[in-house]
CHARMM internal coordinates of N, CA and C (Angstrom, degrees):
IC EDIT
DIST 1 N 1 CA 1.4543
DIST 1 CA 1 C 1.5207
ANGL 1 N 1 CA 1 C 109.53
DIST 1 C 2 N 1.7419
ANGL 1 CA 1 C 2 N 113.17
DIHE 1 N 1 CA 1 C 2 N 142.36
DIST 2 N 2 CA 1.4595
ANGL 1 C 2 N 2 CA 96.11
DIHE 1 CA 1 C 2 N 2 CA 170.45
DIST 2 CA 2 C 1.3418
ANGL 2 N 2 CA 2 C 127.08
DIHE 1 C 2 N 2 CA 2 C -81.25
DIST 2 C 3 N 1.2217
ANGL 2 CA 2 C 3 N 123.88
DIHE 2 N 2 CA 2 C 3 N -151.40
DIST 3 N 3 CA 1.5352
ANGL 2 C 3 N 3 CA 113.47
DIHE 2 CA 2 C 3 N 3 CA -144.92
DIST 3 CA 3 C 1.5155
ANGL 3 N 3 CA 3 C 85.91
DIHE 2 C 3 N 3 CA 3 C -105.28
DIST 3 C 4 N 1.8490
ANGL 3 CA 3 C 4 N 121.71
DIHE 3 N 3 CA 3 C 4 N -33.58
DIST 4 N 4 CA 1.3383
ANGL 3 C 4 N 4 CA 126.34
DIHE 3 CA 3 C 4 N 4 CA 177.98
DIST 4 CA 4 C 1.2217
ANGL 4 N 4 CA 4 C 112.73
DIHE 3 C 4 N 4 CA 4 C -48.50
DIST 4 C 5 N 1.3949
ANGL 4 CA 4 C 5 N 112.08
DIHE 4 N 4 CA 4 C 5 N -54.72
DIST 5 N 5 CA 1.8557
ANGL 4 C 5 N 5 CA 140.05
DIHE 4 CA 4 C 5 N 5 CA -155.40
DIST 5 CA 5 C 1.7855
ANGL 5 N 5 CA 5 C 75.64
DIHE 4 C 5 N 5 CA 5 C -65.19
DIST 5 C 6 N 1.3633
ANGL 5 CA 5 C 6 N 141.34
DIHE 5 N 5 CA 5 C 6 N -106.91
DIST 6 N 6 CA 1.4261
ANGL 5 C 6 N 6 CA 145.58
DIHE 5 CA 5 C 6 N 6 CA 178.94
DIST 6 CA 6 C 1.3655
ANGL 6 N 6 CA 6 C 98.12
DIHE 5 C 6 N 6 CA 6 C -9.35
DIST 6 C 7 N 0.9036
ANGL 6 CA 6 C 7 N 130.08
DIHE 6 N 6 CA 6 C 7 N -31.42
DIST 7 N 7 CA 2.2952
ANGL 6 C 7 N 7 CA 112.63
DIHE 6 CA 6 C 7 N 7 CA -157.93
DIST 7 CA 7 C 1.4788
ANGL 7 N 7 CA 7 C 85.72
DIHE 6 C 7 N 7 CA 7 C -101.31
DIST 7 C 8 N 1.7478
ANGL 7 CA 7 C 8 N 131.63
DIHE 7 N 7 CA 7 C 8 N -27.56
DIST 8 N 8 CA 1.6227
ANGL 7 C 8 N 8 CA 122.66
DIHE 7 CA 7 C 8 N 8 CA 172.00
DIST 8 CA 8 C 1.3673
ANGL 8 N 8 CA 8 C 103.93
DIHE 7 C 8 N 8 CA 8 C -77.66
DIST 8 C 9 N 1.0277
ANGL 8 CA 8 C 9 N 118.80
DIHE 8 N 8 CA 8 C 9 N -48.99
DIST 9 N 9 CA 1.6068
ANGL 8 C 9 N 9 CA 122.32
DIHE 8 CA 8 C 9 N 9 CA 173.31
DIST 9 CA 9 C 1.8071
ANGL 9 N 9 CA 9 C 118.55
DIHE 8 C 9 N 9 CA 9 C -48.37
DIST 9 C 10 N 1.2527
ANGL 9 CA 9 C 10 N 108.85
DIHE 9 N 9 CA 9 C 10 N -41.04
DIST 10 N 10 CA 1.2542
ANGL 9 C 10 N 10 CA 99.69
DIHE 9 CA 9 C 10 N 10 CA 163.66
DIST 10 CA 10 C 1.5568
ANGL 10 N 10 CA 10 C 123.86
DIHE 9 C 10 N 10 CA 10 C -92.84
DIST 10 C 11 N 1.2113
ANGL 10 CA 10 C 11 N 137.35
DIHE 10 N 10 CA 10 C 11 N -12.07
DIST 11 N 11 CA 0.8699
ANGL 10 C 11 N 11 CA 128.66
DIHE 10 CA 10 C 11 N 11 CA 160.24
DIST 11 CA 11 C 1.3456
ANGL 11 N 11 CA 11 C 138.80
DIHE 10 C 11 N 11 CA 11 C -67.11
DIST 11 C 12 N 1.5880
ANGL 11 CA 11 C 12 N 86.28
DIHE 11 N 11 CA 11 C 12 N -23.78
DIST 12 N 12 CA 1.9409
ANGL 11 C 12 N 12 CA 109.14
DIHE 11 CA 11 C 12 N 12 CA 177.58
DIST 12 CA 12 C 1.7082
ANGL 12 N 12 CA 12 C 107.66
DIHE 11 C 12 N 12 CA 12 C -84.37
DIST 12 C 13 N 1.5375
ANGL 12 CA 12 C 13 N 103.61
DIHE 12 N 12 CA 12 C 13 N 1.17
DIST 13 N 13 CA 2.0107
ANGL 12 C 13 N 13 CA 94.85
DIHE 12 CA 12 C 13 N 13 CA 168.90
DIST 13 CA 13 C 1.4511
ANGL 13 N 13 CA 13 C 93.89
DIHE 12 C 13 N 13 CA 13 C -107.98
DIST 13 C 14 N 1.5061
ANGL 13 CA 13 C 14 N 110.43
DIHE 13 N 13 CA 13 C 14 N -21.70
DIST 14 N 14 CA 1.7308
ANGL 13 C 14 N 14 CA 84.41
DIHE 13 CA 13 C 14 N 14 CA -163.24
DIST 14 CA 14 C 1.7746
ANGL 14 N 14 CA 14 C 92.89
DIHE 13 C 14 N 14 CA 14 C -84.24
DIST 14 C 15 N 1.2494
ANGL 14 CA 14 C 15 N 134.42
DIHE 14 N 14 CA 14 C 15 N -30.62
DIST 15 N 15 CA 0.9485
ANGL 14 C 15 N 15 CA 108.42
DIHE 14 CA 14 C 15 N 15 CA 172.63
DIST 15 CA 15 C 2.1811
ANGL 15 N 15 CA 15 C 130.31
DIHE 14 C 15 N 15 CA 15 C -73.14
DIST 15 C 16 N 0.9615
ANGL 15 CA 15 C 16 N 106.68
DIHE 15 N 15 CA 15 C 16 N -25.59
DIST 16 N 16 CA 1.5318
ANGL 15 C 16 N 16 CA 111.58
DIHE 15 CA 15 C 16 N 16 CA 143.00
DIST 16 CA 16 C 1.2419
ANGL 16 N 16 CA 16 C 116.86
DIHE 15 C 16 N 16 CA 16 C -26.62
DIST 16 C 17 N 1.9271
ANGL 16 CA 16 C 17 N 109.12
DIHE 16 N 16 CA 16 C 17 N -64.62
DIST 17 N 17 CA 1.3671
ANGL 16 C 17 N 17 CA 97.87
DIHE 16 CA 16 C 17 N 17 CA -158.28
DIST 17 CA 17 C 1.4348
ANGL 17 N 17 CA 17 C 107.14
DIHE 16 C 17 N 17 CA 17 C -61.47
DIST 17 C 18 N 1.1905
ANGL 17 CA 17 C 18 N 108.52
DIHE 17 N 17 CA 17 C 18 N -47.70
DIST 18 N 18 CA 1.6947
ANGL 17 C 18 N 18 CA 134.80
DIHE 17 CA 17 C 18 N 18 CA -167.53
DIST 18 CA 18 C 1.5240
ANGL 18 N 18 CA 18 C 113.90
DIHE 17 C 18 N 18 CA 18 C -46.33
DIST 18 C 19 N 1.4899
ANGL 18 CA 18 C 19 N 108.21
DIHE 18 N 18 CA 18 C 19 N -30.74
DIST 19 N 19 CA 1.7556
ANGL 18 C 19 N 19 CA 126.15
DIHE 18 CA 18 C 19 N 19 CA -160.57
DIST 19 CA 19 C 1.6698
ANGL 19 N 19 CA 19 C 79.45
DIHE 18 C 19 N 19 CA 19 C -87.06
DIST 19 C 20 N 1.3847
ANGL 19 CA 19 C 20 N 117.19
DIHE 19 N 19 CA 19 C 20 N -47.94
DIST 20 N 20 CA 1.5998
ANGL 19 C 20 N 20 CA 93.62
DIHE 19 CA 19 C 20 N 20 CA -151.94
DIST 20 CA 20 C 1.9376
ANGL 20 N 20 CA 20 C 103.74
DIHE 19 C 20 N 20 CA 20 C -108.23
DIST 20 C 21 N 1.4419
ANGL 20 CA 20 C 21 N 120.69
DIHE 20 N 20 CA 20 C 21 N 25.93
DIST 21 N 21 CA 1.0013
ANGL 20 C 21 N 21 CA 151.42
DIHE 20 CA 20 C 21 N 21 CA 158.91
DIST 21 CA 21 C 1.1469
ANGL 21 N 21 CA 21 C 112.15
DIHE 20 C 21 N 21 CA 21 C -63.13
DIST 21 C 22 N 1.5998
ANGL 21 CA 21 C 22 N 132.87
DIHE 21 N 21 CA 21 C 22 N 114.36
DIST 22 N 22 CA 2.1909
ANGL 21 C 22 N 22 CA 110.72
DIHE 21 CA 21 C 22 N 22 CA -175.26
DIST 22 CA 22 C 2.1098
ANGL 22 N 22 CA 22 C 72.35
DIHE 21 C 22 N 22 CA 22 C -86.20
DIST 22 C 23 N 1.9149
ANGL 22 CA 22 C 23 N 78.63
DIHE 22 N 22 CA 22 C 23 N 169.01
DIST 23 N 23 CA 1.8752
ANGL 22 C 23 N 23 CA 73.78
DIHE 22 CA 22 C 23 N 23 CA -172.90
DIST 23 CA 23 C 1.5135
ANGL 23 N 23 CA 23 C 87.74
DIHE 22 C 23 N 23 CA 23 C -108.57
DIST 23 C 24 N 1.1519
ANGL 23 CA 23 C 24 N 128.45
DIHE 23 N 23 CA 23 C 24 N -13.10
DIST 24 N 24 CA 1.8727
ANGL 23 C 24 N 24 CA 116.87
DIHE 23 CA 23 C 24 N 24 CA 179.93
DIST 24 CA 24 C 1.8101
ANGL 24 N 24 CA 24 C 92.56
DIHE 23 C 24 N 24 CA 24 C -121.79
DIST 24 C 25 N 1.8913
ANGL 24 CA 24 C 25 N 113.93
DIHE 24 N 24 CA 24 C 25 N 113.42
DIST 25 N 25 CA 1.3182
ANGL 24 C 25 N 25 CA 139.04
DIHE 24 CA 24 C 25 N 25 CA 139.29
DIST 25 CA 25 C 1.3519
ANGL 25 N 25 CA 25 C 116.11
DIHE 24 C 25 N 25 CA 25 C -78.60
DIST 25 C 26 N 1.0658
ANGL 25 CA 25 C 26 N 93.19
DIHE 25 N 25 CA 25 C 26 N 111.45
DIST 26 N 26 CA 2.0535
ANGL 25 C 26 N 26 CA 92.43
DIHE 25 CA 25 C 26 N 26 CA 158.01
DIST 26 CA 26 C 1.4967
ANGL 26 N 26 CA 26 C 112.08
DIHE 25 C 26 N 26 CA 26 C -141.77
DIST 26 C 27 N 1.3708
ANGL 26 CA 26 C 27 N 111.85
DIHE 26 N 26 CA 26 C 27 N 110.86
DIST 27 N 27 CA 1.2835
ANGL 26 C 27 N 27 CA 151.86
DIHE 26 CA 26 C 27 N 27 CA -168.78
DIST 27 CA 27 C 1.6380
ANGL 27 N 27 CA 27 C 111.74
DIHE 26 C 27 N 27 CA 27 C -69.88
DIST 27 C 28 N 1.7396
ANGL 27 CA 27 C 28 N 108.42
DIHE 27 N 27 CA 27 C 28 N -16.67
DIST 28 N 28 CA 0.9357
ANGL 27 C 28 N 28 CA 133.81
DIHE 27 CA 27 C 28 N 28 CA 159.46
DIST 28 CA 28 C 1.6475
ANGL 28 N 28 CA 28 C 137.80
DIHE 27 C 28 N 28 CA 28 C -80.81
DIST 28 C 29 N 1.2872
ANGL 28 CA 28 C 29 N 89.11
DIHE 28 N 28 CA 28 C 29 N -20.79
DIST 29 N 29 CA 1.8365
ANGL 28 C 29 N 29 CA 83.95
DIHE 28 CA 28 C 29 N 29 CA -139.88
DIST 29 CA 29 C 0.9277
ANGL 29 N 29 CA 29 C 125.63
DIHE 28 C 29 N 29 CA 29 C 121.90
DIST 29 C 30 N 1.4773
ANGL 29 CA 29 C 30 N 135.76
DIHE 29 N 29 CA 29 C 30 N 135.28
DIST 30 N 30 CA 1.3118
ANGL 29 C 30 N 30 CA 118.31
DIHE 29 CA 29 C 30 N 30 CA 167.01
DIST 30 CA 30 C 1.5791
ANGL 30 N 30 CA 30 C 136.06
DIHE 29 C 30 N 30 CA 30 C -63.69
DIST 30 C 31 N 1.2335
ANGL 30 CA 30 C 31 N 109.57
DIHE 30 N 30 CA 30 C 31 N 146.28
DIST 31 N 31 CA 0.9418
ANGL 30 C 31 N 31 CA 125.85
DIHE 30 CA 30 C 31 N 31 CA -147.19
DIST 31 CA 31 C 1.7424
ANGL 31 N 31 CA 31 C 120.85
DIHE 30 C 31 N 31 CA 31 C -59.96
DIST 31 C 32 N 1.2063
ANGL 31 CA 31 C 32 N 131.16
DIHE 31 N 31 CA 31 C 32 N 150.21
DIST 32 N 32 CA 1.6574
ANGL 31 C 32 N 32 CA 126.62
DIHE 31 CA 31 C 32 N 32 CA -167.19
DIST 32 CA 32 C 1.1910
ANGL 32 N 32 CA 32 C 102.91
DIHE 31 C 32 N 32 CA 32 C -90.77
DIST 32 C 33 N 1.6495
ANGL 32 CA 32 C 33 N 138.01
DIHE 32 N 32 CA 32 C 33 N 128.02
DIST 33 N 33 CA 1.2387
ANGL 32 C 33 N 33 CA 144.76
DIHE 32 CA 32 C 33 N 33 CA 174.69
DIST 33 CA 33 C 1.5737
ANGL 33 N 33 CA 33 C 117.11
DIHE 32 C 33 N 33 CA 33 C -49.00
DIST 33 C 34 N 1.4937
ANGL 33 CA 33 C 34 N 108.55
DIHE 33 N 33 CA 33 C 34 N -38.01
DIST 34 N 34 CA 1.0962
ANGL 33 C 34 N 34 CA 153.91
DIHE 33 CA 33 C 34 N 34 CA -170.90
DIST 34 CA 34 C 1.9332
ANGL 34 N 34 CA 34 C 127.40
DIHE 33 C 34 N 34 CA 34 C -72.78
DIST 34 C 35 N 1.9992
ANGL 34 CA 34 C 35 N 89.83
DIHE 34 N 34 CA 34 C 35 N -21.32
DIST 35 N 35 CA 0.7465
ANGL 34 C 35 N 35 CA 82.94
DIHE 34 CA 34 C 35 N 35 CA -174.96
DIST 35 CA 35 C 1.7258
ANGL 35 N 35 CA 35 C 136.93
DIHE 34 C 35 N 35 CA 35 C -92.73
DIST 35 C 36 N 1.3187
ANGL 35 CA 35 C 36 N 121.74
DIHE 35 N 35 CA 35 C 36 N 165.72
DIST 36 N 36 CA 1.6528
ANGL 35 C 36 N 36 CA 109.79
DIHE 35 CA 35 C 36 N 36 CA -171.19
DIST 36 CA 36 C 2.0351
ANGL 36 N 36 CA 36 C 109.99
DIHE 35 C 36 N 36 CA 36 C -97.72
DIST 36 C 37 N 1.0171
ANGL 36 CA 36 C 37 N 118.92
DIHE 36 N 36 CA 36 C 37 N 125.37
DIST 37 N 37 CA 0.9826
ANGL 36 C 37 N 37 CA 129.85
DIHE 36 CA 36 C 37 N 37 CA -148.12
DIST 37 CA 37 C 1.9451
ANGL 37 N 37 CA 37 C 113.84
DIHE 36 C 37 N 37 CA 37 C -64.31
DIST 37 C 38 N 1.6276
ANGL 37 CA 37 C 38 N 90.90
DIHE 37 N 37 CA 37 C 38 N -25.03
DIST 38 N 38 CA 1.2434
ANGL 37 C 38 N 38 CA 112.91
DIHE 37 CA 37 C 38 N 38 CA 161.63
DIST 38 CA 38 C 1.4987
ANGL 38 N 38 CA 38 C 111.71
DIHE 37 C 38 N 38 CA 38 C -53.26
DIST 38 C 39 N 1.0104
ANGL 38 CA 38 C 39 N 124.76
DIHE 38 N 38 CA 38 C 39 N -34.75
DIST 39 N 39 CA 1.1176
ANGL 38 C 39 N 39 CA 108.19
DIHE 38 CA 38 C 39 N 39 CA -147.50
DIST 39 CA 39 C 2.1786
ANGL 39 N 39 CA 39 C 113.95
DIHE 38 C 39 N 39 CA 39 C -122.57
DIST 39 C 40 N 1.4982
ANGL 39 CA 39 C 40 N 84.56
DIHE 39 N 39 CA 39 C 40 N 141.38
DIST 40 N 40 CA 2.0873
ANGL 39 C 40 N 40 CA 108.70
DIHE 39 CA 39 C 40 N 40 CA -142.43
DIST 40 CA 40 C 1.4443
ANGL 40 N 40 CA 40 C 78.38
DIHE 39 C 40 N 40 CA 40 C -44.26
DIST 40 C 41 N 1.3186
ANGL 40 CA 40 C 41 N 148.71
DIHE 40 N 40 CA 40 C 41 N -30.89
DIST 41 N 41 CA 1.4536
ANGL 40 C 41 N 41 CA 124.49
DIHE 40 CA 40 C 41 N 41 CA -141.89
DIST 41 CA 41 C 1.7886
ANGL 41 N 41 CA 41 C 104.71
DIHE 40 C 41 N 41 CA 41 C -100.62
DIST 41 C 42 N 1.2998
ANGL 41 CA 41 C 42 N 110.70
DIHE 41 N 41 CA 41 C 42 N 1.18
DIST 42 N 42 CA 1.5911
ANGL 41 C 42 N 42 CA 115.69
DIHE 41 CA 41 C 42 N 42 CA 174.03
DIST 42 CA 42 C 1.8116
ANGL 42 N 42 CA 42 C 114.96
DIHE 41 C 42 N 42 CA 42 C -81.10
DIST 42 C 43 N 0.9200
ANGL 42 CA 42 C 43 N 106.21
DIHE 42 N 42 CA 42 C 43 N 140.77
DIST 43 N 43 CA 1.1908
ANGL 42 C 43 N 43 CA 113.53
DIHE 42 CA 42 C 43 N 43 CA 176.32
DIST 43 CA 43 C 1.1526
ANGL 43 N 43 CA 43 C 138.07
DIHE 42 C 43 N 43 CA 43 C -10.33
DIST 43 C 44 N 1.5460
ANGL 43 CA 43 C 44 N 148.64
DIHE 43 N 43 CA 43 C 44 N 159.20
DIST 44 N 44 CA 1.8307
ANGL 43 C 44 N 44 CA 123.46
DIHE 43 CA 43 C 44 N 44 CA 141.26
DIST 44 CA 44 C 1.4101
ANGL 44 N 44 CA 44 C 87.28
DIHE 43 C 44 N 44 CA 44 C -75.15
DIST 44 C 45 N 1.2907
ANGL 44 CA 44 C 45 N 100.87
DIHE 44 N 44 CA 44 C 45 N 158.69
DIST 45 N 45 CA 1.5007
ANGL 44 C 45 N 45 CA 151.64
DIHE 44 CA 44 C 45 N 45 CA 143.47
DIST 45 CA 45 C 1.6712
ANGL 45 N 45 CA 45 C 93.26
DIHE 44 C 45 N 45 CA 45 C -20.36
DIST 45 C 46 N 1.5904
ANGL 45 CA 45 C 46 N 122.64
DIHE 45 N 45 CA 45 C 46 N 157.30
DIST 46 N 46 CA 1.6740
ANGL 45 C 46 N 46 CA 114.69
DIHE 45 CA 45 C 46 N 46 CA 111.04
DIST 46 CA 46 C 1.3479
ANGL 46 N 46 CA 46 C 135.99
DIHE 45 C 46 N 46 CA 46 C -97.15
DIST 46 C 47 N 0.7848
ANGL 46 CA 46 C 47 N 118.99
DIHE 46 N 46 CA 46 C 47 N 10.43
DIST 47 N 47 CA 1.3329
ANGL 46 C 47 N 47 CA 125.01
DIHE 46 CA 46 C 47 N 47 CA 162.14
DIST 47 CA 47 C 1.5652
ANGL 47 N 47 CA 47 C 114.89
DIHE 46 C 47 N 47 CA 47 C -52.53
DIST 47 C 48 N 1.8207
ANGL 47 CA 47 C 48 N 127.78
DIHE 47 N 47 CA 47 C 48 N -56.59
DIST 48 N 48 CA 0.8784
ANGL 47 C 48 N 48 CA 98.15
DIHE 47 CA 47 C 48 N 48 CA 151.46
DIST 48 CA 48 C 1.7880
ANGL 48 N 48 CA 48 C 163.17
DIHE 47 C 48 N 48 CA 48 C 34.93
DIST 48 C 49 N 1.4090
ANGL 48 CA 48 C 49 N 94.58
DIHE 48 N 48 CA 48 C 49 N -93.60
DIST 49 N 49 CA 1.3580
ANGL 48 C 49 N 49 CA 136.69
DIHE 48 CA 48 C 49 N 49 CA 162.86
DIST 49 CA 49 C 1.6714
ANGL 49 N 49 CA 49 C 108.55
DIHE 48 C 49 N 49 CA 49 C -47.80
DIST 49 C 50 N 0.8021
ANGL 49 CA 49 C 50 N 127.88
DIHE 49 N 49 CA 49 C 50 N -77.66
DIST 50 N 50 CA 1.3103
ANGL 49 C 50 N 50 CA 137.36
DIHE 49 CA 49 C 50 N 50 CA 154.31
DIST 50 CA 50 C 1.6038
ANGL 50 N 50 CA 50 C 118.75
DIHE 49 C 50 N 50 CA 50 C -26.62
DIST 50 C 51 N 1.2698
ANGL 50 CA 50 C 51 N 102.45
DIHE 50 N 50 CA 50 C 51 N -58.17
DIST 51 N 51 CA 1.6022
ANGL 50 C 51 N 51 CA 98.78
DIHE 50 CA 50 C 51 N 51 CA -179.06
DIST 51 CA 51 C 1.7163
ANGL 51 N 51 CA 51 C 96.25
DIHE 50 C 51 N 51 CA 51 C -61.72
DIST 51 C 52 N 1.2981
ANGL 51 CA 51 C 52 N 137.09
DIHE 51 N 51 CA 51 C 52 N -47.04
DIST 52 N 52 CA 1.0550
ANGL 51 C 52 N 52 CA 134.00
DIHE 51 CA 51 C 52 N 52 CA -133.77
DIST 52 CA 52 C 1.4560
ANGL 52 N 52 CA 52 C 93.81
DIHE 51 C 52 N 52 CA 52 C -80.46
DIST 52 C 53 N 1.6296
ANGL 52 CA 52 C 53 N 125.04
DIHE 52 N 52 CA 52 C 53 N -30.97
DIST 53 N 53 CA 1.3406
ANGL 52 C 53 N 53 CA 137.68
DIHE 52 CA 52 C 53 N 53 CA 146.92
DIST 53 CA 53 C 1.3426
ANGL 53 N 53 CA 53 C 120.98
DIHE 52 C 53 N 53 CA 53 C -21.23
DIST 53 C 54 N 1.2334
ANGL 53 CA 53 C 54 N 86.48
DIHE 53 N 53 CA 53 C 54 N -88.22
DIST 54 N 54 CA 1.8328
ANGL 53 C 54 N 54 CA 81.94
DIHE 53 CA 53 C 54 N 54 CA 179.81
DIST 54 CA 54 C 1.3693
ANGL 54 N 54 CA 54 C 126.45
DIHE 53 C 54 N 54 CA 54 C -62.66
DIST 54 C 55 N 1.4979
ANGL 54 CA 54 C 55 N 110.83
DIHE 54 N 54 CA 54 C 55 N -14.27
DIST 55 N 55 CA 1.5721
ANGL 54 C 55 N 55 CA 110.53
DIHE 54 CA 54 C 55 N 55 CA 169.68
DIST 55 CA 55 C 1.6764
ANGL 55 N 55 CA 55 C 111.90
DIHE 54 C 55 N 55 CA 55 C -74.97
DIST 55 C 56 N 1.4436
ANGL 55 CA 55 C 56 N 115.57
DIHE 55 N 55 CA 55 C 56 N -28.06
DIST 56 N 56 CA 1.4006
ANGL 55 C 56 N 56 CA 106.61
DIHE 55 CA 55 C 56 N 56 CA 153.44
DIST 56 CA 56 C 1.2624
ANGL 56 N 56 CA 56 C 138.14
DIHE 55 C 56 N 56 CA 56 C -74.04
DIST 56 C 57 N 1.2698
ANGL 56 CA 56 C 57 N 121.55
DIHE 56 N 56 CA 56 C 57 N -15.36
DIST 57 N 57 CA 1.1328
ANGL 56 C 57 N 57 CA 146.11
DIHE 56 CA 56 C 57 N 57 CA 165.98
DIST 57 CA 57 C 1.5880
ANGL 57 N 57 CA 57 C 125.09
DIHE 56 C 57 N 57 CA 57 C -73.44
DIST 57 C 58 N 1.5197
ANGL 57 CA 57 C 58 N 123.12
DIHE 57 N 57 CA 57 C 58 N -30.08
DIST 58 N 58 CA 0.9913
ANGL 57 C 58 N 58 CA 128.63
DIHE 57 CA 57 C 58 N 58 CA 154.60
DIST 58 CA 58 C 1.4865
ANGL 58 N 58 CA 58 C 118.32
DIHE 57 C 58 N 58 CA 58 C -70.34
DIST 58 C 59 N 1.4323
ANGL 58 CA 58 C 59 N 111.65
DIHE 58 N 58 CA 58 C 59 N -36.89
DIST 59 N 59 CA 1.8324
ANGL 58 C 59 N 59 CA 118.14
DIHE 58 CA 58 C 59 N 59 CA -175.09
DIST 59 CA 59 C 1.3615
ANGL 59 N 59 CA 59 C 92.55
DIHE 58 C 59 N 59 CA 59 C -59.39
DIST 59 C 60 N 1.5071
ANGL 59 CA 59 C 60 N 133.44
DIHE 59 N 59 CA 59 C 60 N -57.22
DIST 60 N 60 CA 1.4434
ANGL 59 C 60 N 60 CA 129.80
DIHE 59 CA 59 C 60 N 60 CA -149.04
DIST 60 CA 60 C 1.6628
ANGL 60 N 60 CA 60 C 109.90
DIHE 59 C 60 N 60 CA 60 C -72.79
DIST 60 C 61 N 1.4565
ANGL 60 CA 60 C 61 N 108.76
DIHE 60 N 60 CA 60 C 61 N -38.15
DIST 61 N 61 CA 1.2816
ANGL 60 C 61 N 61 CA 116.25
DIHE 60 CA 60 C 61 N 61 CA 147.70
DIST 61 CA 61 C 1.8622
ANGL 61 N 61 CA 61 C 132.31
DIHE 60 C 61 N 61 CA 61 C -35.98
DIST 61 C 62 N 1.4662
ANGL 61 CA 61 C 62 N 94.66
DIHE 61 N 61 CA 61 C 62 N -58.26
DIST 62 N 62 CA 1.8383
ANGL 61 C 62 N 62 CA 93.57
DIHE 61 CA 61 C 62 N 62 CA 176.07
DIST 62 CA 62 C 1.3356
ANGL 62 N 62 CA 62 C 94.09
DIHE 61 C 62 N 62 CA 62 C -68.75
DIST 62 C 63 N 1.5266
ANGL 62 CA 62 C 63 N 143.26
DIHE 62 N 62 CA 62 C 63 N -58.58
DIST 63 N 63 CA 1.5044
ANGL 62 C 63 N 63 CA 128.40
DIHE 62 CA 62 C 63 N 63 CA -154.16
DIST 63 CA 63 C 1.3848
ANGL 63 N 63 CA 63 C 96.49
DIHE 62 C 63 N 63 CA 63 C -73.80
DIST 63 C 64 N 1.6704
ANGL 63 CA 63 C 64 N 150.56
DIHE 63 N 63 CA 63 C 64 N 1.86
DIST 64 N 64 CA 1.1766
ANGL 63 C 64 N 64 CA 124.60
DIHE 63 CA 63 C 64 N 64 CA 179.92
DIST 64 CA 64 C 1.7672
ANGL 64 N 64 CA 64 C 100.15
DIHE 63 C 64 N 64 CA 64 C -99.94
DIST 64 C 65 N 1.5996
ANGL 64 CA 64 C 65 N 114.62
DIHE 64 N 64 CA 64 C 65 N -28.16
DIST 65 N 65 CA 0.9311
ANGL 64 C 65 N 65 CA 125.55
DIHE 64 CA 64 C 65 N 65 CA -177.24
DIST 65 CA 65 C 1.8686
ANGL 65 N 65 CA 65 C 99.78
DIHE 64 C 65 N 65 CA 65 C -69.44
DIST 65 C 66 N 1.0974
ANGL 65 CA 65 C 66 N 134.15
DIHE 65 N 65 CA 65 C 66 N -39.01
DIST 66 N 66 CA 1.2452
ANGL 65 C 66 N 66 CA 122.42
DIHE 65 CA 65 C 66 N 66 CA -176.33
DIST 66 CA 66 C 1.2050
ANGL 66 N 66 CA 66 C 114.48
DIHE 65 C 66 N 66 CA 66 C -99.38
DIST 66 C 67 N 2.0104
ANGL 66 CA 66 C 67 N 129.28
DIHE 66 N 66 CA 66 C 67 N 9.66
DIST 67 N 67 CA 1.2903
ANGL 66 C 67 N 67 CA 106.35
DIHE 66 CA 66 C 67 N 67 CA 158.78
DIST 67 CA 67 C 1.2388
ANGL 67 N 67 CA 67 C 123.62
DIHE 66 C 67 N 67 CA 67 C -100.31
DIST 67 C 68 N 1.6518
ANGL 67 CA 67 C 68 N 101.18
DIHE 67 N 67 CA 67 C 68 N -1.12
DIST 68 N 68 CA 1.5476
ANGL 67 C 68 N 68 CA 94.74
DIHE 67 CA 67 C 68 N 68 CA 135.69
DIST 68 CA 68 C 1.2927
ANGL 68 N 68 CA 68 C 161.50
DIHE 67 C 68 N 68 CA 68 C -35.99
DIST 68 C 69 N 1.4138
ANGL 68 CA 68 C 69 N 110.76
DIHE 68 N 68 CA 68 C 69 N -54.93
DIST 69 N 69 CA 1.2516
ANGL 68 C 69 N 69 CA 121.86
DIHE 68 CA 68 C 69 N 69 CA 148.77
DIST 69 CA 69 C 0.8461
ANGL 69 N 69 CA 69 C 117.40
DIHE 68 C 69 N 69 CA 69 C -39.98
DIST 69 C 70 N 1.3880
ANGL 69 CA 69 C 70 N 155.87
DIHE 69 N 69 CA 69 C 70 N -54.19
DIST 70 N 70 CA 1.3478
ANGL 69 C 70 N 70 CA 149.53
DIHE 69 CA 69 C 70 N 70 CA -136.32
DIST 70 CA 70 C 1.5886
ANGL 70 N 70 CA 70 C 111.40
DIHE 69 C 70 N 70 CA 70 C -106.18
END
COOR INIT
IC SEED 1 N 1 CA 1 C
IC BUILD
């Protein structure tokens, strides 16, 4: 495959993942205006979500980059 065809190919999962990703979880409830950031009973983040993106997004990258090699 060329190197273009792989950089559309990966861009077309990470945006997949991302599209069907909600970008705000709260496992709680929504969230307290109020609340102090310190503290265990506030929300996750979404951001998160995102990281977990590009950490798939980097994997699909190393396995396309190394079945090359082979």
């Amino acid at each position: 495959m060329s190197r273009l065809r792989k950089t559309i190919m990966l861009l077309s999962i990470t945006g997949f993942i991302i599209f069907f990703t909600p970008i705000k979880t709260f496992s709680q409830g929504p969230p307290d205006p109020n609340c102090d950031p310190l503290d265990p009973l506030c929300p996750i983040d979404g951001g998160v979500t995102l990281l977990l993106a590009v950490g798939v997004g980097l994997g699909a990258k190393k396995a396309f980059k190394n079945s090359d090699s082979n």
